[in-house]
C-alpha positions as a Markdown table, in Angstrom:
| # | Residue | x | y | z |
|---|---|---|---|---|
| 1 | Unk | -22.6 | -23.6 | -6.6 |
| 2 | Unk | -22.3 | -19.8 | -6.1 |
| 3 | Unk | -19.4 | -18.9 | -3.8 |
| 4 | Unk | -20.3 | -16.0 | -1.1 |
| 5 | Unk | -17.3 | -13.7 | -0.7 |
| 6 | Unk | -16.8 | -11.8 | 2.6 |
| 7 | Unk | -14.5 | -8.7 | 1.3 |
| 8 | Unk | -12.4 | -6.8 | 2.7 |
| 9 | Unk | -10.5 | -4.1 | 1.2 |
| 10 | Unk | -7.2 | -2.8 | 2.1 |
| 11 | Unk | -5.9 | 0.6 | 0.8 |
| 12 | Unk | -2.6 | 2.5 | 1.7 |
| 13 | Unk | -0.4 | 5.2 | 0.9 |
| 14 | Unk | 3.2 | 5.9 | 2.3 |
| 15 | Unk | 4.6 | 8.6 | 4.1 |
| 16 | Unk | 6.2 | 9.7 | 0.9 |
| 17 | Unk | 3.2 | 10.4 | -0.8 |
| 18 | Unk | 3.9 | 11.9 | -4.1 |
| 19 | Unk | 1.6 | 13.2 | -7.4 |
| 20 | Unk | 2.4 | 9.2 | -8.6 |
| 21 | Unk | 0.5 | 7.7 | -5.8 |
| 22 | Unk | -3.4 | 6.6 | -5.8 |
| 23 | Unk | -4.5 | 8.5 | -3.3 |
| 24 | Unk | -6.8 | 6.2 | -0.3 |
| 25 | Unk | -10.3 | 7.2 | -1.5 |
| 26 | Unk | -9.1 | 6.8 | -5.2 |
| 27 | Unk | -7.9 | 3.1 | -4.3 |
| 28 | Unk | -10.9 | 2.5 | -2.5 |
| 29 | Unk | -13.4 | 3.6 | -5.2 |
| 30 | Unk | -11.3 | 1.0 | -8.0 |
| 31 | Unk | -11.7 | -1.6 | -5.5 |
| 32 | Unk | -15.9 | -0.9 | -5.3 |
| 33 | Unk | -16.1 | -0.9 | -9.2 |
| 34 | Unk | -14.2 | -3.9 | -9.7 |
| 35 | Unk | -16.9 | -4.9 | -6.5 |
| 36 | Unk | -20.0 | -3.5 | -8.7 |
| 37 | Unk | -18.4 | -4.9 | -12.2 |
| 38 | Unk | -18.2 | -9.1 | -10.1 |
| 39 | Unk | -22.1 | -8.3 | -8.7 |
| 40 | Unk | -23.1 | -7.7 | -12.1 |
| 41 | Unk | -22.2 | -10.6 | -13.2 |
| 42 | Unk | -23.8 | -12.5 | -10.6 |
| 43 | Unk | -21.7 | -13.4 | -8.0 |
| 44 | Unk | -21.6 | -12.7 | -4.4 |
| 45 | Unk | -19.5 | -10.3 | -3.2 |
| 46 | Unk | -20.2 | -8.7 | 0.2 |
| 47 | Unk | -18.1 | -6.0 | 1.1 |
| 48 | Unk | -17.5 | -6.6 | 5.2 |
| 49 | Unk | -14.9 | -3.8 | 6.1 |
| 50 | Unk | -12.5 | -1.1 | 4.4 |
| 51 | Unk | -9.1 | -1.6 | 6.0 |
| 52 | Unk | -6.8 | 2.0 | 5.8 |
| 53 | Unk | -3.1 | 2.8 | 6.8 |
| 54 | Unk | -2.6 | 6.7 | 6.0 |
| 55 | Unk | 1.0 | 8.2 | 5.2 |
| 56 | Unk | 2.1 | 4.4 | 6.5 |
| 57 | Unk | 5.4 | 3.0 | 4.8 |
| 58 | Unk | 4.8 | -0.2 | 3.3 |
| 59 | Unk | 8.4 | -1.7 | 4.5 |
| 60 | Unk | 6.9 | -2.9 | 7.5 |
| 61 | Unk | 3.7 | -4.9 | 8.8 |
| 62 | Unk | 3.8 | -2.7 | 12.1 |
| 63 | Unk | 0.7 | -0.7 | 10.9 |
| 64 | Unk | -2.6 | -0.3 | 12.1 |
| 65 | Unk | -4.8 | -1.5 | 9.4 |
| 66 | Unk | -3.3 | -4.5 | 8.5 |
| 67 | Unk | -3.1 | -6.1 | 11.4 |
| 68 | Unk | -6.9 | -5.7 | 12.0 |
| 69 | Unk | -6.8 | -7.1 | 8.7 |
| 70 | Unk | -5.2 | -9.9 | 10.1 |
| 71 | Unk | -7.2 | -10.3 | 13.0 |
| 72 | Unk | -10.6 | -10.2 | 11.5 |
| 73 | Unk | -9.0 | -13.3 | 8.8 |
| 74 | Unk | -8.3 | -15.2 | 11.9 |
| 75 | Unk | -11.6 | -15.0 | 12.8 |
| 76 | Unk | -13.4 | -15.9 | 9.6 |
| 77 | Unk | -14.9 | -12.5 | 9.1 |
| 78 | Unk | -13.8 | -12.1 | 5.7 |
| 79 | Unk | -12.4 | -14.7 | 3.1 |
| 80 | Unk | -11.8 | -11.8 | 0.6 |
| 81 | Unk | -9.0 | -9.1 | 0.2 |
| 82 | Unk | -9.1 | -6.6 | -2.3 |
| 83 | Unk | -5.9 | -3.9 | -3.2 |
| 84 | Unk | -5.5 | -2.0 | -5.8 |
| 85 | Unk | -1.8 | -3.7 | -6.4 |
| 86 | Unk | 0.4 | -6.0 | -4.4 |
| 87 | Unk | 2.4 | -2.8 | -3.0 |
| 88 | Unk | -0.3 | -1.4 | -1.0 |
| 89 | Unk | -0.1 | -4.6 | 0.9 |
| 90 | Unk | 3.8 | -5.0 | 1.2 |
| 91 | Unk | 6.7 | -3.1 | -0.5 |
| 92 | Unk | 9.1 | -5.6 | 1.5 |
| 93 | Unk | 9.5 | -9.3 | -0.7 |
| 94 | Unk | 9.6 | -11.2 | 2.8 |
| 95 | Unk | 6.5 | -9.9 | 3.9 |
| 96 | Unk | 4.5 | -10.0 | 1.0 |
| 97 | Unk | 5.6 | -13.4 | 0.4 |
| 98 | Unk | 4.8 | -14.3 | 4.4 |
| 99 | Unk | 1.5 | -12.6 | 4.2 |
| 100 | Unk | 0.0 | -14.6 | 0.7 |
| 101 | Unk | 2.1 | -17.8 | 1.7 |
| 102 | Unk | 0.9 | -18.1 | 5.1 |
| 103 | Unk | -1.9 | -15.6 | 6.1 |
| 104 | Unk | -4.4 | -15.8 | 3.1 |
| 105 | Unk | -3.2 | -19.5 | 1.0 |
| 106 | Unk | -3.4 | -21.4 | 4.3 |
| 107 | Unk | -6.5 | -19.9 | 6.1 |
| 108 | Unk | -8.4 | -20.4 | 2.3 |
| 109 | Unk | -8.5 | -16.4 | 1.7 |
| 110 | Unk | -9.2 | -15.2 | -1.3 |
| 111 | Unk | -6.5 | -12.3 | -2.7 |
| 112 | Unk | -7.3 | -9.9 | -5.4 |
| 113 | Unk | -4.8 | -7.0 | -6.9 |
| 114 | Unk | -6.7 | -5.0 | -9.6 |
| 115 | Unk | -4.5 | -3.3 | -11.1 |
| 116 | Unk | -1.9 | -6.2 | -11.1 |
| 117 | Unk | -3.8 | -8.7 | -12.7 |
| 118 | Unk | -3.4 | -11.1 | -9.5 |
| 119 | Unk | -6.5 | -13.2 | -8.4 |
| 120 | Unk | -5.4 | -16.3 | -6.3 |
| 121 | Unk | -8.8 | -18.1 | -6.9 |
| 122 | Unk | -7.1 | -18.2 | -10.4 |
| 123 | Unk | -3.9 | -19.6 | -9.1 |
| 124 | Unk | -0.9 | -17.7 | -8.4 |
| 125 | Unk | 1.6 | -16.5 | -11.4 |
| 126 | Unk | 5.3 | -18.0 | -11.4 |
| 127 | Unk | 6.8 | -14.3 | -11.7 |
| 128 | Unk | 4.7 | -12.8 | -8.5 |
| 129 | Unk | 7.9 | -13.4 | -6.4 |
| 130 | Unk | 9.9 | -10.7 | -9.0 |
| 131 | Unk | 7.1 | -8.2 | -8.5 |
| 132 | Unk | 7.7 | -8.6 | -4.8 |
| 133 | Unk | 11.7 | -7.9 | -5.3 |
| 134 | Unk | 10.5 | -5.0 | -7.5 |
| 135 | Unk | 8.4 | -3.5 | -4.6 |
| 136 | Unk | 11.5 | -3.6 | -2.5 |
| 137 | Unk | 13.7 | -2.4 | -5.2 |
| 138 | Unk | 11.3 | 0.9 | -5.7 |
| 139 | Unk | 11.3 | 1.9 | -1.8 |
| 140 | Unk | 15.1 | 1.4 | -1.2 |
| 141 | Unk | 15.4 | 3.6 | -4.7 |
| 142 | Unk | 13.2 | 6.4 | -3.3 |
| 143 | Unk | 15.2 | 6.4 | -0.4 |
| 144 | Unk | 18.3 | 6.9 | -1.8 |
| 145 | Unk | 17.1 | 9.5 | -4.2 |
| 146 | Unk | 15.7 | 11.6 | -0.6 |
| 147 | Unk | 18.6 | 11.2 | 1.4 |
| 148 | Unk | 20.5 | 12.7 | -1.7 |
| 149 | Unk | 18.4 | 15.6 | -2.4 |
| 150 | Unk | 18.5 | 16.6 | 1.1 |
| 151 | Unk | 22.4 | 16.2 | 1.0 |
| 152 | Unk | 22.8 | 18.3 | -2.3 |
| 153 | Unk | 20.4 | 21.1 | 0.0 |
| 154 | Unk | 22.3 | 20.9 | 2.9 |
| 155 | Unk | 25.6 | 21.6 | 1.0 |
| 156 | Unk | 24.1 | 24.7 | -0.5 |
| 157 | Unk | 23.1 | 25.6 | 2.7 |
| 158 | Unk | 19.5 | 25.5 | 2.2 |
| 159 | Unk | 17.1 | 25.0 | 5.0 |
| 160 | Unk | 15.9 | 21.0 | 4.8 |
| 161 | Unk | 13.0 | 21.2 | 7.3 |
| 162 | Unk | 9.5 | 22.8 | 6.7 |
| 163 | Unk | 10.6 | 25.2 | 9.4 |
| 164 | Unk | 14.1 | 27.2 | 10.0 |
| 165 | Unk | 15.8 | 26.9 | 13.3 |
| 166 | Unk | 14.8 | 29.0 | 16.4 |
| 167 | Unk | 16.4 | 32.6 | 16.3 |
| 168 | Unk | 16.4 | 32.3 | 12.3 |
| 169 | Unk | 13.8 | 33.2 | 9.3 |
| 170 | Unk | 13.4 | 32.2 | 5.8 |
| 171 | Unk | 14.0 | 34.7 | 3.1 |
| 172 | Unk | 11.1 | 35.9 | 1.0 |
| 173 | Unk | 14.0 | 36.2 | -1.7 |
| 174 | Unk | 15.7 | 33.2 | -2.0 |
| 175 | Unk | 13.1 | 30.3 | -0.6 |
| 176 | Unk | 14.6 | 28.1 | 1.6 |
| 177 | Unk | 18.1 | 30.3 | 2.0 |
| 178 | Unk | 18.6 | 31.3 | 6.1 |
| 179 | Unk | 19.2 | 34.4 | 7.2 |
């Protein structure tokens, strides 16, 4: 028998969004051709809702999209989610672990990370929880590698926000130097 899938897919990018990052319509259009690529193979796949959290850190679960996310699992709209990795949905190993554990495994909802390889119908992989530590890992190492660049400009008395403070300018010379 055929399974219907209700889909939902969830795309995010943090606050510290850099050239490395998938931006959201580039994670979303992935996430439709891996759609296409299932329906063409016959199955049913029926894409419900597109779930977004813009220049959102991924430490938390305090964001907007997600926790309709949540909601609309509770009631039974989807019993799909589609990312394009397991970061979008959690960079914190608690969280993620919370969310697949007890939010998708236990209400019977399907996950899918493209990019990662990761399709629970398929069963879940032993090493999953190290990619979860590694999420973690990468956020608390871009963190560290902000708050010392912004130390290294403060010391050489560069400006550190977009705009100098009141009663100063920016020098057309030097960027960034106050005068």
């Amino acid at each position: 028998m055929k399974e219907k899938w209700n889909v939902a897919i969830y795309a995010r990018v943090s606050t510290d969004n850099d050239s490395q990052e998938t931006s959201i319509d580039e994670q979303i259009e992935i996430m439709k051709r891996w759609i296409a690529d299932k329906k063409e193979d016959g199955q049913d796949y029926t894409l419900i809702d597109t779930y977004i959290d813009d220049g959102v850190s991924g430490s938390s679960l305090d964001r907007v999209g997600i926790q309709r996310l949540l909601r609309d699992i509770d009631t039974k709209k989807i019993n799909m989610i589609l990312v394009k990795d397991l970061s979008r949905l959690s960079r914190n190993y608690i969280n993620i672990g919370d969310l697949i554990e007890n939010a998708f495994q236990t209400k019977e909802v399907r996950l899918v990370a493209v990019q990662d390889n990761v399709d629970s119908k398929e069963g879940l992989d032993d090493f999953l929880p190290f990619r979860y530590i590694f999420n973690e890992m990468f956020i608390k190492d871009t963190s560290k590698k902000v708050k010392a660049s912004l130390n290294s400009r403060m010391k050489r008395g560069s400006c550190i926000s977009s705009k100098p403070p009141y009663g100063y300018m920016l020098k057309k010379v030097n960027e960034g130097e106050l005068t």
